[in-house]
C-alpha positions as CSV (number, residue, x, y, z in Angstrom):
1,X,0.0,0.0,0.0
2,X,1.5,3.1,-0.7
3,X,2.5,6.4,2.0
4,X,0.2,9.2,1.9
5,X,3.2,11.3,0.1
6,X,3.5,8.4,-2.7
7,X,-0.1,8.6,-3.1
8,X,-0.2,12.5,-3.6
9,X,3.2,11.7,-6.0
10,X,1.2,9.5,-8.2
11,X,-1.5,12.0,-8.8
12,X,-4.1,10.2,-6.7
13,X,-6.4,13.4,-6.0
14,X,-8.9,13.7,-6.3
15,X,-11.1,11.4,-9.0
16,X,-14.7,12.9,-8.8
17,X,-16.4,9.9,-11.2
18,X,-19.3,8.3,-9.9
19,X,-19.7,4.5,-10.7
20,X,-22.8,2.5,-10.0
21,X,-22.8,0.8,-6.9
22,X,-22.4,-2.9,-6.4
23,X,-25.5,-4.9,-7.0
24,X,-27.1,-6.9,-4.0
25,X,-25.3,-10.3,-3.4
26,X,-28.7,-11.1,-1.9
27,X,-32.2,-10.0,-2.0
28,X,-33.1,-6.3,0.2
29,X,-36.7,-6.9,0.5
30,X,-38.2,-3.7,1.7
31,X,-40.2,-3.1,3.8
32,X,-37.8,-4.1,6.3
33,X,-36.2,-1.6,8.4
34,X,-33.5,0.2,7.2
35,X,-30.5,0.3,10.6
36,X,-28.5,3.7,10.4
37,X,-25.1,2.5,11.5
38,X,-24.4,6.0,13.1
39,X,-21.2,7.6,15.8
40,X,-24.1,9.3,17.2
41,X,-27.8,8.1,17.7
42,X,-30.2,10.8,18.6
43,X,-31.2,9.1,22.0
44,X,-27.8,9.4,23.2
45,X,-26.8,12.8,21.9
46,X,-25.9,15.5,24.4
47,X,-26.4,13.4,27.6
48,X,-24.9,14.6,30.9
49,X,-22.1,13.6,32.4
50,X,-23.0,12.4,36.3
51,X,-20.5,13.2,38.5
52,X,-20.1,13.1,42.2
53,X,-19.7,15.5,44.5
54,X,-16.1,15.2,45.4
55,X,-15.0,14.7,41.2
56,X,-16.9,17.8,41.1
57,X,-14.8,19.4,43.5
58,X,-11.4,17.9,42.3
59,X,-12.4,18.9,38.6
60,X,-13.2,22.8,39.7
61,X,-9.3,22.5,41.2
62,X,-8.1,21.1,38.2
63,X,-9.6,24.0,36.2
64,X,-8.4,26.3,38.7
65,X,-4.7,25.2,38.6
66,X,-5.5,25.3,34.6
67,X,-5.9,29.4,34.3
68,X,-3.1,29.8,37.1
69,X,-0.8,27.8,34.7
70,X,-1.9,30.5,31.6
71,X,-2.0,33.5,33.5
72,X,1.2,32.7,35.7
73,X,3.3,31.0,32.9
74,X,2.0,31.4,29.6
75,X,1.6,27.1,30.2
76,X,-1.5,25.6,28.6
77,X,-2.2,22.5,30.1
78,X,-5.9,21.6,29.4
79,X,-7.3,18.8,29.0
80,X,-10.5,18.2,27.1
81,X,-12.1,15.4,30.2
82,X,-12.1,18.4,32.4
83,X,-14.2,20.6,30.4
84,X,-17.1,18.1,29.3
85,X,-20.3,18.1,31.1
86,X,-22.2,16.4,28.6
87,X,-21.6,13.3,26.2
88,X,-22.6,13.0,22.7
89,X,-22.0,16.3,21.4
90,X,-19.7,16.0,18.5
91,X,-21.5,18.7,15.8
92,X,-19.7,17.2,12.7
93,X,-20.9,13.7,13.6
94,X,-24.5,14.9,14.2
95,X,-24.7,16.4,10.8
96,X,-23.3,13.2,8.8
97,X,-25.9,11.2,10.9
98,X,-28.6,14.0,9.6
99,X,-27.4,14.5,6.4
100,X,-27.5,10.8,5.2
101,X,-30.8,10.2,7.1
102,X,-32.0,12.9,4.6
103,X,-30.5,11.3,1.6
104,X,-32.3,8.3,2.6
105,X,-35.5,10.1,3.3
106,X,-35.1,11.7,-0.4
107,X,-34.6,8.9,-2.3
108,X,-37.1,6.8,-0.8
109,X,-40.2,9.1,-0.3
110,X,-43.3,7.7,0.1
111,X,-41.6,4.3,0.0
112,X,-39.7,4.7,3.0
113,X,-39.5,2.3,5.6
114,X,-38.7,2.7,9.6
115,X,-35.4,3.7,9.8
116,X,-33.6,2.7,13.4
117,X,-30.2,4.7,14.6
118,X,-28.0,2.2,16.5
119,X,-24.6,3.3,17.7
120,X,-21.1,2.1,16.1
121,X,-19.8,-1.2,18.3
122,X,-23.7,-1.5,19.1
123,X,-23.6,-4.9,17.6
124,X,-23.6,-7.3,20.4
125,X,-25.2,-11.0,20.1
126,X,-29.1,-9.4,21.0
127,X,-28.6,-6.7,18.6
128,X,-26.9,-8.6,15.6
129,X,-30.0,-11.0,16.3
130,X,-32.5,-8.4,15.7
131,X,-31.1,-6.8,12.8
132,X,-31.1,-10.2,10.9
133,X,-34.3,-10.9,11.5
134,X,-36.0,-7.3,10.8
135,X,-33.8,-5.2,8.8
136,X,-33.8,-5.2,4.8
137,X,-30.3,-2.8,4.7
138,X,-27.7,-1.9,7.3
139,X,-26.2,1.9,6.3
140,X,-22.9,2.4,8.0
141,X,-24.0,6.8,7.8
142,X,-20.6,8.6,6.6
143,X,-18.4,9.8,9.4
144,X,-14.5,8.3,10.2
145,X,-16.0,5.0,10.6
146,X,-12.6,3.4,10.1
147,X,-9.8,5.0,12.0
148,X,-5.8,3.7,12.0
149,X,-3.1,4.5,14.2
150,X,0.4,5.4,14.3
151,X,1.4,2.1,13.2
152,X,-1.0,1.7,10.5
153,X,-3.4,-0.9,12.2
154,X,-7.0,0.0,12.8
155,X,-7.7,0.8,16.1
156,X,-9.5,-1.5,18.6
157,X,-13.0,0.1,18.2
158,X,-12.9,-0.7,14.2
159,X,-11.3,-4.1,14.9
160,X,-14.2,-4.8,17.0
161,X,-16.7,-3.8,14.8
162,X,-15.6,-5.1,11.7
163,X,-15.9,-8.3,13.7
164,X,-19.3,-8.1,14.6
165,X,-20.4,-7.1,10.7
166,X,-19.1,-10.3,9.7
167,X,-22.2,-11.9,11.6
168,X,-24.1,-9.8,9.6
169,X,-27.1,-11.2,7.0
170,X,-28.6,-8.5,5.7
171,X,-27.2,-6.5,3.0
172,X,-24.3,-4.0,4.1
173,X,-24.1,-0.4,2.6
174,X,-20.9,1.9,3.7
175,X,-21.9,5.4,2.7
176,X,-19.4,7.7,2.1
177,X,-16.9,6.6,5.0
178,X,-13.7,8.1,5.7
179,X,-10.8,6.4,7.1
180,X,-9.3,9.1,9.6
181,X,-5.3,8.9,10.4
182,X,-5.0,11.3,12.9
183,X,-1.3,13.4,12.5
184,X,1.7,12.1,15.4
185,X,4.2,14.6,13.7
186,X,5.3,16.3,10.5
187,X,7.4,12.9,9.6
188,X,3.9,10.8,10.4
189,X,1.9,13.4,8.7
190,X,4.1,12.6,5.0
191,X,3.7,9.1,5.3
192,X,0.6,7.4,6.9
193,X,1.2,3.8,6.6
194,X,-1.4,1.0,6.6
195,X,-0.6,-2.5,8.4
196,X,-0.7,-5.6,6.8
197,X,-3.4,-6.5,9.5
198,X,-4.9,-3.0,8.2
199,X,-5.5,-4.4,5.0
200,X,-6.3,-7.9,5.4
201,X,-9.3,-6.6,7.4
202,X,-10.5,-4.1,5.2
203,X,-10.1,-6.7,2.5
204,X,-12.7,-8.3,3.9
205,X,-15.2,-5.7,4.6
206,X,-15.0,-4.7,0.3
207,X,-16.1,-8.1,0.0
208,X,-18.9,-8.0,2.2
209,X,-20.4,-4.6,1.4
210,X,-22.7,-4.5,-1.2
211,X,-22.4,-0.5,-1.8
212,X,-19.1,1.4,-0.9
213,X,-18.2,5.2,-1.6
214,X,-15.9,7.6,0.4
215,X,-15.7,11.0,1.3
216,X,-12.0,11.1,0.4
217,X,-9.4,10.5,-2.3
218,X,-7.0,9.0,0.7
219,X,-9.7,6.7,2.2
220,X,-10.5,6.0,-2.1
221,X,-6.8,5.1,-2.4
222,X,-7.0,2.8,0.4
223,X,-9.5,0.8,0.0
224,X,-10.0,0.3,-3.4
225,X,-6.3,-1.3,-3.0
226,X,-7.6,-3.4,0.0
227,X,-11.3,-4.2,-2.1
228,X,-10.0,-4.6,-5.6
229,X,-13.1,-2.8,-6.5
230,X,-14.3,0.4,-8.0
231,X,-14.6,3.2,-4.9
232,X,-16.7,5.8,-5.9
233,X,-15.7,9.4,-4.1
234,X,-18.7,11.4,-3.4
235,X,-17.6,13.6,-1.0
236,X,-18.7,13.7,3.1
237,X,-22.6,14.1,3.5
238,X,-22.8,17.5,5.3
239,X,-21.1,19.1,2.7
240,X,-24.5,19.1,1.2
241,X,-26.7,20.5,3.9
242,X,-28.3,24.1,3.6
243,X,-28.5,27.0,5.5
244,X,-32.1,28.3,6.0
245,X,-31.7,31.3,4.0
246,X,-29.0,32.3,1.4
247,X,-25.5,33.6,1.7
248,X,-25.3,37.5,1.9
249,X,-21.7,39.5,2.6
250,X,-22.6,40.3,6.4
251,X,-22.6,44.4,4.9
252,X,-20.5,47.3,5.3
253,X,-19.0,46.8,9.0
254,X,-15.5,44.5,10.0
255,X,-15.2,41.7,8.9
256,X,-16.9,38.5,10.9
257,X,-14.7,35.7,10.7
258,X,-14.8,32.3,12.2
259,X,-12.8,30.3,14.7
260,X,-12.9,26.5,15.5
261,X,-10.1,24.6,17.6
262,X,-10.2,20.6,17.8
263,X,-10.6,19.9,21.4
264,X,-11.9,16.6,21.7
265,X,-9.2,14.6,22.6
266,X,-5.7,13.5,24.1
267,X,-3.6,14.1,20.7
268,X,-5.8,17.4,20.5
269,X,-4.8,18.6,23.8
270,X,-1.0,18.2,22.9
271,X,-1.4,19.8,19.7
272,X,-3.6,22.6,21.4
273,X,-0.6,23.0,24.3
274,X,1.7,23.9,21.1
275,X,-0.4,26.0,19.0
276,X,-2.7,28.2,21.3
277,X,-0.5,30.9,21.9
278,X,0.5,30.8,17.9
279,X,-3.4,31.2,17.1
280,X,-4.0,34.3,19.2
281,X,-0.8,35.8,17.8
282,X,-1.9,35.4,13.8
283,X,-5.8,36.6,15.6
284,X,-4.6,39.5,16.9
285,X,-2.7,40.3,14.0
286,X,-5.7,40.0,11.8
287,X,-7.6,42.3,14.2
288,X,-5.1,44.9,14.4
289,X,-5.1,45.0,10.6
290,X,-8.8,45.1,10.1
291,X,-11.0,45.6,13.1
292,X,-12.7,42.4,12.6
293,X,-14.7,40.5,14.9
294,X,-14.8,37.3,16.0
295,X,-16.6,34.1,16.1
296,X,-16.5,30.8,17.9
297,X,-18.3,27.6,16.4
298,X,-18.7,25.4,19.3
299,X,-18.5,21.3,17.7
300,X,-17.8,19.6,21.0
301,X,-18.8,20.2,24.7
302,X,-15.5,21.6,25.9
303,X,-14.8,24.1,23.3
304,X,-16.3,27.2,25.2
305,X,-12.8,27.6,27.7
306,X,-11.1,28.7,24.6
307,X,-13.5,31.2,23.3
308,X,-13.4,32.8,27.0
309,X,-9.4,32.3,26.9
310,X,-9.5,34.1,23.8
311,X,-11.6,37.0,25.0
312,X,-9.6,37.2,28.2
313,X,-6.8,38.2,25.8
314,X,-8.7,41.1,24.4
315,X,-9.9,39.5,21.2
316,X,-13.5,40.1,20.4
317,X,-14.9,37.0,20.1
318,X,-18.7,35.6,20.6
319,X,-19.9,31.9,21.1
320,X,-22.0,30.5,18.7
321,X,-23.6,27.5,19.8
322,X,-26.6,25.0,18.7
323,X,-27.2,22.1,16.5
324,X,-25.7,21.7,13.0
325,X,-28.6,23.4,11.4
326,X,-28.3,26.6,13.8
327,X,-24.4,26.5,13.3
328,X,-24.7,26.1,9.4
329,X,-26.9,29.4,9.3
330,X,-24.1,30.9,11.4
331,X,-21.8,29.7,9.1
332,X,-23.1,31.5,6.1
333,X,-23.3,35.1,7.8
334,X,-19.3,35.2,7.9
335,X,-16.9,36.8,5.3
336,X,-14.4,33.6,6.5
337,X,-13.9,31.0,8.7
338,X,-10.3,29.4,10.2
339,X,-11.4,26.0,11.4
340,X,-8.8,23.0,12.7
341,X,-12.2,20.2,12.8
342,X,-12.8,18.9,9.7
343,X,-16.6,19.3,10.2
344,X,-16.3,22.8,11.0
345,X,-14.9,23.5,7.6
346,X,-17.3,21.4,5.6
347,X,-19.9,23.1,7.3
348,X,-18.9,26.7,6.3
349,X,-18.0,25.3,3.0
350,X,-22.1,24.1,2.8
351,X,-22.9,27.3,3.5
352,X,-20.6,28.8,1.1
353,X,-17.9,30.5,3.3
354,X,-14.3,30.4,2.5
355,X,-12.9,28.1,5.2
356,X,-8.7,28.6,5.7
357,X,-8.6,24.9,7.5
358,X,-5.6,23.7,9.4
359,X,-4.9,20.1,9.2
360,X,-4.6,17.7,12.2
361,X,-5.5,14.9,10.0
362,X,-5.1,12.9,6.6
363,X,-9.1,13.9,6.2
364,X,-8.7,17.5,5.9
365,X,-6.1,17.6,3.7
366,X,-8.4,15.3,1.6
367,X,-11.6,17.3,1.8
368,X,-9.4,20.2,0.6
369,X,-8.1,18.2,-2.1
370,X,-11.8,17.0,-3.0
371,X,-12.9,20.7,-3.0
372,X,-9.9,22.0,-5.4
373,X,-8.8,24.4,-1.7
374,X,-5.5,23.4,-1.3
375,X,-4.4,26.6,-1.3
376,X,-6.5,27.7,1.7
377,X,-4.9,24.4,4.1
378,X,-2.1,25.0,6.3
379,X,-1.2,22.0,8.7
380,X,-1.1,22.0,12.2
381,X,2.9,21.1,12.6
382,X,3.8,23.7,9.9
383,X,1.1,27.0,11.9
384,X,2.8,29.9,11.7
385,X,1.4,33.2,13.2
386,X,2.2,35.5,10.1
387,X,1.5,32.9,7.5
388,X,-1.7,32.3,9.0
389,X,-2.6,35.9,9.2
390,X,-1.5,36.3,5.6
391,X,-3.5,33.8,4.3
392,X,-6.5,34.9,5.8
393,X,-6.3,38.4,4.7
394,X,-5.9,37.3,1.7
395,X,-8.7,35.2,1.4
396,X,-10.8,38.1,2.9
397,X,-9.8,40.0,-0.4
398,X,-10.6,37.1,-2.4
399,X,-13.8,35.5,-0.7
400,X,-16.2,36.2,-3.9
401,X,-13.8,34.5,-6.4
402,X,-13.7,31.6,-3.5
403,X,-17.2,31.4,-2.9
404,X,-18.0,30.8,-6.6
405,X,-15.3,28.0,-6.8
406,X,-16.8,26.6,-3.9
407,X,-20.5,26.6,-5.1
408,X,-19.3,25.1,-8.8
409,X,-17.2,22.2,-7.0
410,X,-20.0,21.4,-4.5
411,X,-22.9,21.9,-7.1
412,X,-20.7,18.8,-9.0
413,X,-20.2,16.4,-6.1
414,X,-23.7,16.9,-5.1
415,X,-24.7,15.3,-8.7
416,X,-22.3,12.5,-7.4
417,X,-23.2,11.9,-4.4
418,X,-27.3,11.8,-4.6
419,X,-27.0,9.6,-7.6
420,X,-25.0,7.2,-5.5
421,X,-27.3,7.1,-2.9
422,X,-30.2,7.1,-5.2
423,X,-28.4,4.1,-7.3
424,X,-28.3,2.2,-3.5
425,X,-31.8,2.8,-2.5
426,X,-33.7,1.6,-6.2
427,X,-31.6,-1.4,-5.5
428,X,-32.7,-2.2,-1.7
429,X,-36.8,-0.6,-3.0
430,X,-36.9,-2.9,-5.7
């Protein structure tokens, strides 16, 4: 299998053809119920975090000891644990989950069946039981579904789940999945192996899906080595959701730009203990040089310490919170947006915002690639105050020109990706 850099060498980005999917090994007999393999299931989304009194205690220390640690030294040590009260709140995930609901909800109108939400590793010997015996389709809903590591191996999570699948009966469909590789360093960042074990496993599942696309031209690369099969890319379902009323420039006043920081996570908290202080420098800059004002997409439940860190510093900035439909809206009443989670990006992109992303991951630098942006990526072991500011100035100049380039690549990939999902569904309706 070849290195992320080999691939990007042998011209690998992106291929945007769509190619039918493949036809049912055996019979999808609606009307059945259709299971959305999802991260996320509504009944579990945004559900408190119990904690007892005395964690409650020791936590409020912790947090304490936290803004000391800025103030005092300059030192950011948080860690996202201590900022989440509530579980379930990944935005990005919750809008793959609704967007591909709503492809299925298109495409089958009238003729739609129940569709069920079960959670990712939800596949226990009960579970598997009941989706034999009721469901017509299993939809594994968009999202990093497969994830490797350092090494190249899949994590335990996937490994897991790819062994309860292979208990599945009932037709599989894995619509446009993503397999994230999360960045260790820059060396890690050029190279992103794939195990032996990697492929072996992921061999299998192209056999036993019946319908396969991707969101990405690395997760394309992969696994239509693995499969031996055509891999349609169709690009990651939110990129296709819509704000509730049109993108307008904001008017006459500063500029309203976006910010989004990944903090969601252990490698995320490293990067952030790096890179916080180089953010507010390239902010400041950009408000010095402009007057603009700032924004802060919350996509996960910690995030709102560093929109209050940020105004501590002097920087202007407002929290903008809500579900993905309420954030997309947002989205579309900035002149740009600087986002580190991938979702965060697509979702300014959907609304048709420039988005300057930073990459922590090999699925940004492949959404960019899909999108024809990579021009407007930076990663996040190469950030660098001035360039940062730089770019973002001059993407402010050139938002209209980036808009339109935005709204012709996405109006393109949208053909793709509903006739993909359209080309599933007659199959599993007929």
């Amino acid at each position: 299998m070849p290195t992320y850099s080999e691939f990007q060498a042998a011209g690998g980005l992106p291929r945007t053809s769509i190619a039918a999917p493949h036809p049912f090994r055996a019979a999808a007999v609606m009307p059945g119920e259709i299971v959305l393999y999802t991260l996320i299931p509504t009944a579990v989304e945004g559900q408190p975090i119990r904690r007892g009194a005395l964690e409650r205690a020791k936590l409020s220390a912790r947090r304490m000891a936290d803004r000391l640690a800025w103030k005092l030294a300059r030192r950011f040590r948080l860690e996202t644990w201590r900022y989440e009260e509530r579980q379930g709140t990944n935005q990005g995930d919750i809008a793959v989950r609704d967007a591909v609901a709503g492809q299925i909800a298109r495409a089958l109108g009238p003729r739609l069946p129940q569709v069920r939400e079960l959670a990712w590793n939800g596949l226990d010997t009960k579970e598997l039981e009941r989706v034999n015996r009721d469901a017509s389709l299993l939809v594994v809903a968009g999202g990093g579904y497969l994830s490797i590591d350092a090494k190249g191996d899949l994590i335990p999570r996937c490994v897991a789940d790819l062994e309860a699948l292979s208990g599945l009966r009932v037709p599989l469909a894995l619509g446009a999945i993503g397999i994230n590789a999360t960045f260790r360093d820059k060396g890690h960042a050029d190279t992103l192996p794939v195990s032996a074990d990697a492929e072996r496993r992921l061999r299998r599942l192209g056999r036993q899906a019946v319908a396969l696309s991707v969101r990405d031209a690395f997760s394309q690369q992969v696994l239509a080595g693995c499969s031996g099969r055509t891999v349609p890319l169709v690009g990651d379902a939110a990129l296709f959701l819509k704000p509730r009323s049109p993108r307008s420039r904001p008017g006459s006043g500063p500029p309203r730009i976006g910010i989004n920081l990944a903090f969601h996570g252990r490698q995320a908290d490293e990067n952030l203990a790096r890179t916080f202080p180089l953010y507010l420098d390239a902010l400041d800059r950009m408000h010095r040089e402009t007057g603009c004002c700032f924004q802060y997409f919350r996509h996960s439940d910690a995030e709102p310490v560093l929109a209050r860190m940020m105004k501590a510093e002097g920087l202007p900035v407002e929290l903008v919170e809500g579900g993905p439909q309420a954030l997309l809206d947002a989205y579309a009443g900035l002149d740009l947006h600087i986002g580190e989670m991938m979702h965060s990006c697509i979702l300014s992109l959907a609304a048709g915002t420039p988005a300057l992303g930073v990459a922590y991951d090999a699925k940004t630098r492949g959404l960019y690639g899909l999108m024809g942006l990579e021009d407007c990526l930076t990663d996040v072991f190469a950030l660098d105050p001035a360039f940062l500011a730089g770019r973002a100035l001059g993407m402010l100049a050139d938002r209209q020109d980036l808009s339109a380039r935005i709204a012709t690549r996405k109006a393109m990939l949208e053909q793709a990706h509903r006739a993909w999902w359209d080309g599933l569904l007659a199959r599993a309706a007929a």
